[in-house]
Wavefront OBJ file of the C-alpha trace (Angstrom):
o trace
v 189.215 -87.916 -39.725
v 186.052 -87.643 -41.057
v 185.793 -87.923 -45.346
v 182.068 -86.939 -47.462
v 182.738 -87.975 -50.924
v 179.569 -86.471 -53.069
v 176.842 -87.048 -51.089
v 173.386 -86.343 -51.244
v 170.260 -87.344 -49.023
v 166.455 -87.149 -50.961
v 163.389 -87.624 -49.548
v 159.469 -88.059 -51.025
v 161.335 -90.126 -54.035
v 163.736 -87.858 -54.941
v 161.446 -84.795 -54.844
v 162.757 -82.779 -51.517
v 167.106 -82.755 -51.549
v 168.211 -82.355 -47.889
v 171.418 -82.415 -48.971
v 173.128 -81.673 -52.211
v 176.532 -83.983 -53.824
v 178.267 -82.258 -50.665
v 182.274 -83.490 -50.069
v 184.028 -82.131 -47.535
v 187.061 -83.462 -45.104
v 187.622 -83.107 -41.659
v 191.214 -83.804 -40.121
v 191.916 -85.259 -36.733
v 193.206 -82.601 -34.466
v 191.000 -79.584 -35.626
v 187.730 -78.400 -34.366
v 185.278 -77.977 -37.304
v 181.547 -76.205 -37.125
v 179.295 -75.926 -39.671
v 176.891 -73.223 -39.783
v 173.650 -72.749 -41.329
v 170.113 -71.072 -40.951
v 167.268 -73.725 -39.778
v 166.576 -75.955 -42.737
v 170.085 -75.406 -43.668
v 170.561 -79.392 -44.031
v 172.833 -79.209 -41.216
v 171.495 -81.743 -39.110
v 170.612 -83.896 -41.875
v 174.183 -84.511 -42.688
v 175.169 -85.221 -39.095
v 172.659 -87.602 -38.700
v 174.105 -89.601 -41.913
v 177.238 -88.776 -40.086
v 176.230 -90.965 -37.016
v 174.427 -93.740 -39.113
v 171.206 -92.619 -37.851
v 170.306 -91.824 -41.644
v 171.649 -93.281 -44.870
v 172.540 -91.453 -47.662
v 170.763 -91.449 -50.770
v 174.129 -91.272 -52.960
v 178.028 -91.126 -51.822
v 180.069 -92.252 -49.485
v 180.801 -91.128 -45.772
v 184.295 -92.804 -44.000
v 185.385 -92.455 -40.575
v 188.753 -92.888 -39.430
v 188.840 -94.976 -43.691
v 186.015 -96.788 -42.522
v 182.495 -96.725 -44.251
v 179.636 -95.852 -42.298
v 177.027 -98.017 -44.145
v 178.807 -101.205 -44.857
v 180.630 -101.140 -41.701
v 178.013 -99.136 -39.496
v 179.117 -100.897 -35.931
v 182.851 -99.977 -36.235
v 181.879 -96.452 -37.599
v 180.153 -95.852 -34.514
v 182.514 -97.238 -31.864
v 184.689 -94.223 -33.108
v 182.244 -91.773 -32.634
v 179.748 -90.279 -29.982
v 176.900 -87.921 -30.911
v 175.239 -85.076 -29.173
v 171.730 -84.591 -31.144
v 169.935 -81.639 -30.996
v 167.691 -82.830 -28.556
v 168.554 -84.290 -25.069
v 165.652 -85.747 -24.177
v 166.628 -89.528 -24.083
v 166.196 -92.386 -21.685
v 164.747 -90.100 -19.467
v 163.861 -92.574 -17.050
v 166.959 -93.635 -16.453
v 169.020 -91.844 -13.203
v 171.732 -89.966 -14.403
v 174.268 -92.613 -13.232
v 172.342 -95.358 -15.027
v 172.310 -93.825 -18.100
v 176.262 -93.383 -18.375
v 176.951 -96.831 -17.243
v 174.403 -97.486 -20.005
v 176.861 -95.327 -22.569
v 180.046 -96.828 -20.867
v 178.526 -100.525 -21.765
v 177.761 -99.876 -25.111
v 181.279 -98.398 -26.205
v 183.221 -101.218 -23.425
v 184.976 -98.623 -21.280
v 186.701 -100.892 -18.593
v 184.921 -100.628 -15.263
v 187.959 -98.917 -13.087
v 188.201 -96.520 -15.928
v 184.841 -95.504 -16.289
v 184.134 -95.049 -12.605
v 186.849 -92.130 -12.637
v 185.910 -90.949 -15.557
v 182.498 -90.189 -14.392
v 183.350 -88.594 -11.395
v 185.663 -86.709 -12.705
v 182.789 -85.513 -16.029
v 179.750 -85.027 -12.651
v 182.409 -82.653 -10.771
v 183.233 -80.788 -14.173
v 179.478 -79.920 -14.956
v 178.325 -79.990 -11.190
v 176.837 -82.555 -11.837
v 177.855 -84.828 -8.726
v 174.455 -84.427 -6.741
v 172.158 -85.358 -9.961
v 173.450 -88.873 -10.686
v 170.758 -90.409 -8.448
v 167.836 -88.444 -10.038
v 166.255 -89.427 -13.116
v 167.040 -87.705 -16.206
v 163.075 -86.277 -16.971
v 163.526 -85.216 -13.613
v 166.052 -82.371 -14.915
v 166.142 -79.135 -16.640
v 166.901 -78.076 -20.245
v 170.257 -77.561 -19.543
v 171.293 -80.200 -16.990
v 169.794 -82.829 -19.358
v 171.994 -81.368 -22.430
v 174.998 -81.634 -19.647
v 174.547 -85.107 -19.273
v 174.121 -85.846 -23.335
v 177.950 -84.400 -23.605
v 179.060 -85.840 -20.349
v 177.755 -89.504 -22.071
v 179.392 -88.545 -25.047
v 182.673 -87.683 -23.734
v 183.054 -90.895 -21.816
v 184.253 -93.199 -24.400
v 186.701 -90.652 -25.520
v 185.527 -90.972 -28.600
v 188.050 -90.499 -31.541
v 185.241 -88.367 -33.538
v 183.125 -85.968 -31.785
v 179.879 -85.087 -33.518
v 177.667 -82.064 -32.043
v 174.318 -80.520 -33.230
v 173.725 -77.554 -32.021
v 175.283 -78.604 -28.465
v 175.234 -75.036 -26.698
v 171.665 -74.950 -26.231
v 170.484 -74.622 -23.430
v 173.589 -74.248 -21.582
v 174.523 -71.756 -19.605
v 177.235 -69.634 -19.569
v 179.290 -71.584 -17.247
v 178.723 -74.868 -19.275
v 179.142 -73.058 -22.016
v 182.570 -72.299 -21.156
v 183.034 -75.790 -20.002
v 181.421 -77.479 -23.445
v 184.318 -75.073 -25.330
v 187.383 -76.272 -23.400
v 185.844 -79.723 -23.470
v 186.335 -79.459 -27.407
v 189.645 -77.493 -27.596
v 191.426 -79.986 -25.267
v 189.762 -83.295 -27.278
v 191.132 -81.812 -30.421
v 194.336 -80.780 -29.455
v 195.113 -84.727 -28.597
v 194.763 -85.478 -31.901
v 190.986 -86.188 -32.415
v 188.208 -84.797 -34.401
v 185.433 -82.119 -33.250
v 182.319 -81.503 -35.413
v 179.817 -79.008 -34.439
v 176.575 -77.658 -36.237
v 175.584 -73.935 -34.850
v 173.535 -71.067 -36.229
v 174.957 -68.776 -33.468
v 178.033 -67.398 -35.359
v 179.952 -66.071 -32.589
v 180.204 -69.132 -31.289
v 181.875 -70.594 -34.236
v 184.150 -67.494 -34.423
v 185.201 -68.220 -31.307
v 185.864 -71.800 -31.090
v 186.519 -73.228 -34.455
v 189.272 -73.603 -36.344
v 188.204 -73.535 -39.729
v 183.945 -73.273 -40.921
v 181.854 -74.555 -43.663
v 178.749 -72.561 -44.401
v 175.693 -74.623 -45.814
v 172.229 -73.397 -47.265
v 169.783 -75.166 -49.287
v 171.625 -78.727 -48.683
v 174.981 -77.363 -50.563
v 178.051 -76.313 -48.704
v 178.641 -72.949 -49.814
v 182.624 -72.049 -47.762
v 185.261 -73.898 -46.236
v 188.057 -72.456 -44.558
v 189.196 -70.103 -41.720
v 187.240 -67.769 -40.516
v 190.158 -65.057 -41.401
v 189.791 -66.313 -44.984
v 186.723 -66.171 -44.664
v 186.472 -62.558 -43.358
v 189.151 -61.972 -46.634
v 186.786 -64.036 -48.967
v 184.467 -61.333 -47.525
v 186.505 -58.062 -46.799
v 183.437 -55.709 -47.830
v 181.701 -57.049 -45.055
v 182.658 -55.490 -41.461
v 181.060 -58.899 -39.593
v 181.154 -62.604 -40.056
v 177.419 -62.269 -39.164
v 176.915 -60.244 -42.266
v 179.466 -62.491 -44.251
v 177.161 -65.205 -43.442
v 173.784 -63.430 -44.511
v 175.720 -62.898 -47.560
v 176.408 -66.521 -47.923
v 173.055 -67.637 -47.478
v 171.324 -65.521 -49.020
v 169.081 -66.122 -51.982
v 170.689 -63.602 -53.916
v 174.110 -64.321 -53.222
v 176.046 -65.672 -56.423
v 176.950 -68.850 -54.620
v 173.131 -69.793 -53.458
v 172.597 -72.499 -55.774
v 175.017 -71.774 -58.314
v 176.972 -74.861 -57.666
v 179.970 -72.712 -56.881
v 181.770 -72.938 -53.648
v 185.522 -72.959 -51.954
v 186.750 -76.743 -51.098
v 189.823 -76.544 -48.538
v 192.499 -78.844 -49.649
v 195.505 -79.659 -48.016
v 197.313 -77.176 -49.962
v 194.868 -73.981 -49.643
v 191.838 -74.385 -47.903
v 190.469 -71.629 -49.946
v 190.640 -72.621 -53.238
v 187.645 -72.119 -55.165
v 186.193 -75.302 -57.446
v 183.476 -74.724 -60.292
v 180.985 -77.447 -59.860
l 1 2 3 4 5 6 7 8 9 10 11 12 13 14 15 16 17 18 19 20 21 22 23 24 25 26 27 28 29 30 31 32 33 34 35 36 37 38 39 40 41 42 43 44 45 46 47 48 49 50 51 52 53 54 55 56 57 58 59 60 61 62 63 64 65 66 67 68 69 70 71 72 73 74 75 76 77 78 79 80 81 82 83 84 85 86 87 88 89 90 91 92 93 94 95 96 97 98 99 100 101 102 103 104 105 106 107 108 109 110 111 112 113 114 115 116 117 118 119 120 121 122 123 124 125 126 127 128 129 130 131 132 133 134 135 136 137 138 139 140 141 142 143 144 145 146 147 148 149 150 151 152 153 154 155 156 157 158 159 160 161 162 163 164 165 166 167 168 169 170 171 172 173 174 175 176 177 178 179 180 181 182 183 184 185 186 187 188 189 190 191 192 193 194 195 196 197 198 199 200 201 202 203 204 205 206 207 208 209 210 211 212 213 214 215 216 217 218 219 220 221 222 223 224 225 226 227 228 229 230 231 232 233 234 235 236 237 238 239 240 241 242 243 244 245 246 247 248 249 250 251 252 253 254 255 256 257 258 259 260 261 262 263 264 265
């Protein structure tokens, strides 16, 4: 479970607000995207997220425990997917997931199965021995969610993780999610492409301008929205400058009662 509790991330002293006294909660067993234009603050708040960024004000809890005064147990129940995968590129492709299986202490005769099983699952089996700068786009992005899946992470974090991909790993990346949530644990992913999210999650909070705007289903959504024939066009409504919830403070919190409820800030 991931829990936000009001919080906000400023830069330049205060003068630029990435993000804006945002809460939110996000159960174990569900698969939860959060979409947003570019600048949207998306990636901001996963960073924070992954304790690769503190926040300015608030608190962030993983699994109950507190990402800045406990930042190593925080992360040993997560594994991140950034936007980019251009990292340790000059490790081989097998040194960099024994790399990721050292850090998070997966036992050796689990690790070597699980990694042939990952290289087989995103053809991956005759790049191990090539060096990661060596690859494409794609193949590199392969191996960021083939290191993050290793651990079996309890909290799955994703920035824009379809990338790249094609539609084959795609596919795979989707299934990879559906089945890690279904046993219980917690998928995060940020994505501009909305079909994706229509497809995949099961419930969606739309940010803009640091604030998070909707939470819920995208059927509520599409009810929140019912003049609107698309979720594409539900979205441009959401984000939107002149929409009366850009900046207005005013958004819809899911509790565990209704996840549409509606809560005047």
């Amino acid at each position: 479970m991931i829990r936000i509790d009001h919080v906000s991330k400023s830069y330049d002293g205060g003068a630029t607000n990435a993000v804006r006294d945002l809460s939110l909660e996000i159960r174990s067993g569900e698969i939860f995207g959060l979409l947003g234009p570019n600048g949207a603050g998306k990636s901001t708040l996963l960073n924070m997220l992954a304790g690769v960024l503190a926040p300015s004000s608030g608190t962030i809890e993983l699994d109950g425990i507190n990402v800045v005064s406990n930042p190593l147990a925080a992360k040993r129940n997560l594994c991140y997917v950034s936007d980019s995968p251009d990292h340790l590129l000059r490790l081989k492709g097998h040194e960099f997931l024994r790399f990721i299986a050292d850090v998070y202490e997966v036992p050796d005769a689990v690790r070597a199965e699980r990694i042939a099983s990952l290289a087989r699952e995103y053809g991956m089996e005759g790049e191990l021995d090539n060096q990661i700068q060596s690859y494409s786009h794609g193949m590199r992005q392969k191996m960021m969610i083939m290191g993050a899946l290793l651990p079996d992470p309890a909290i799955w974090i994703l920035d824009e993780p379809m990338t790249g991909l094609d539609p084959k790993a795609s596919w795979l990346l989707k299934q990879s999610m559906r089945r890690h949530a279904d046993a219980g644990k917690t998928v995060l992913f940020s994505t501009h492409v909305l079909d994706v999210a229509e497809k995949v999650v099961d419930r969606v909070g739309v940010i803009a301008h640091g604030e998070l705007l909707f939470v819920g289903t995208v059927d509520e959504m599409r009810e929140h929205f019912k003049s609107n024939g698309s979720l594409e066009e539900m979205f441009l409504e959401l984000t939107s400058d002149n929409s009366p919830f850009a900046g207005s403070g005013e958004k819809d919190h899911a509790s565990e009662k209704s996840a549409s409820a509606t809560e005047a800030r």
